[in-house]
N, C-alpha and C positions, 0 to 999 in steps of 0.2 A: 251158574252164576259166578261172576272169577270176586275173585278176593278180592278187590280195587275197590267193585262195584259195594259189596257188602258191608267193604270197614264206611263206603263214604253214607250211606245209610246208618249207619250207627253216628256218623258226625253229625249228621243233621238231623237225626230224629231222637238222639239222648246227649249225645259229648254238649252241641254247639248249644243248646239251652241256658240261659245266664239264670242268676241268680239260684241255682241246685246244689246241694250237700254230694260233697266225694262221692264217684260212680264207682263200683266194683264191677266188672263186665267180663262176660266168659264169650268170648268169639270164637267163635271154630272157622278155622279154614277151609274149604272147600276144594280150592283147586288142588291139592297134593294127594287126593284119593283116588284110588285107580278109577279109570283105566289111562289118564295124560293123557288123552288124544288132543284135547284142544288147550294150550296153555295161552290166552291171549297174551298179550306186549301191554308191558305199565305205561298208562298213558299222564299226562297233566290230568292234578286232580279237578281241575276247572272246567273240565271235557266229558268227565263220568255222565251226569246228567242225570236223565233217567235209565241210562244202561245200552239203552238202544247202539250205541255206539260201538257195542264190543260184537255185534248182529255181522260188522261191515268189516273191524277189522281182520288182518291177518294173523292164523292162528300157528302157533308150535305145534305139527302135528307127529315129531318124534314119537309119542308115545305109544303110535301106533303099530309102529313096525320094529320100534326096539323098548324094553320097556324099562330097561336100568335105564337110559338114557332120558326115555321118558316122568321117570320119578325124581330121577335129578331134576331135570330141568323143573319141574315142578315145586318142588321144594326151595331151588333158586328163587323163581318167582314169587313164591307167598313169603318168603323172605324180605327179598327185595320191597313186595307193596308194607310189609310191615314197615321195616325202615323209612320207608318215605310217608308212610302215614305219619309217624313221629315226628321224621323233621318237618313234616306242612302244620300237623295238626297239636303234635305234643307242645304241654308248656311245663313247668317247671316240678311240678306236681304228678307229673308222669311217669307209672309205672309198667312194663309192659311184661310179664310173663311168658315167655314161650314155651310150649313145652310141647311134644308129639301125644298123643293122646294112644295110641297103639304102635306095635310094631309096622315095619311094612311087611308088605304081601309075600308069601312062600316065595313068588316068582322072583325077586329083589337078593341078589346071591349073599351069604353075609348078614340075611339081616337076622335078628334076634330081638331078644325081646325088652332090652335098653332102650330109653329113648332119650333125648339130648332136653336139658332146660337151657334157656338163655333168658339173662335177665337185661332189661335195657331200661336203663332211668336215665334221664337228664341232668339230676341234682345226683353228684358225686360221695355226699353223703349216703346214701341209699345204698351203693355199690361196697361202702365204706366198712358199713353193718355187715355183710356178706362176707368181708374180707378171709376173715377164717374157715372159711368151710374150704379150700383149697381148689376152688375153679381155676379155671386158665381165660383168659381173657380170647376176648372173640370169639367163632360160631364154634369152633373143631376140640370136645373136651380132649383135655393129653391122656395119654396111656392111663395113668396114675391119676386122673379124676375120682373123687366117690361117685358111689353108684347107692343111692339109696333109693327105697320105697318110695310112692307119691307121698303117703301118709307122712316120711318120716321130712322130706323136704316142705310141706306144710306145716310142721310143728317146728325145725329150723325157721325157716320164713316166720312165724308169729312169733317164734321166742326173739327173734333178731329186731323185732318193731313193737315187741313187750305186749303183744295181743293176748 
């Protein structure tokens, strides 16, 4: 099931609901888990449907015969649907999270057991709050990023919004 198809089932069966108190929502991504053989192309969210459409298109099948190439690309892609989820669907009040939930696979040269957060809000305040903890702006953290526990950036994150 690619990412596209997923986040737009979350708009229309929780986000697009009017009159509802703040959602907290834990998405997982799908397409960046081995094995990338099939990466579909982000299509207009006007097109997803009921999914049937990703049946027909053409897929990224890199993953198949090389698989660093393949994971990148992967990762590119649920990237990508994220971002454009935000800009179709986010509104002001939008906060989005990212974070990798494991390392990648042995096969992936390099990888270990860091995984990257990005935080993407709309309202410049939000980002504001954060300031201090010494991120770098956009996807790639610098050398000299902290590296903390989940634990310890969940109690950052609540103490930063007074939770």
């Amino acid at each position: 099931m690619p990412d596209q198809f997923a986040l737009q089932a979350l708009q229309t069966l929780e986000l697009a609901k009017g009159n509802r108190p703040p959602i907290f929502s834990e998405f997982d991504t799908t397409s960046s888990h081995d094995p990338w053989a099939r990466i579909t192309p982000l299509i207009a969210w006007n097109r997803v449907g009921n999914g049937s459409i990703f049946k027909r298109l053409p897929a990224d099948r890199t993953g198949v015969t090389d698989t660093q190439q393949g994971f990148a690309r992967s990762i590119e892609y649920s990237m990508r649907v994220l971002y454009s989820f935000i800009e179709r669907y986010g509104t002001k009040n939008t906060v989005l999270i990212v974070l990798g939930d494991e390392q990648p696979s042995r096969i992936i040269q390099q990888a270990n057991h860091d995984v990257p957060i990005t935080i993407i809000a709309h309202d410049p305040k939000v980002i504001s709050r954060l300031s201090s903890w010494g991120w770098t702006n956009g996807g790639l953290p610098s050398s000299t990023a902290p590296v903390w526990l989940m634990s310890a950036f969940r109690d950052h994150f609540f103490d930063a919004f007074d939770y």
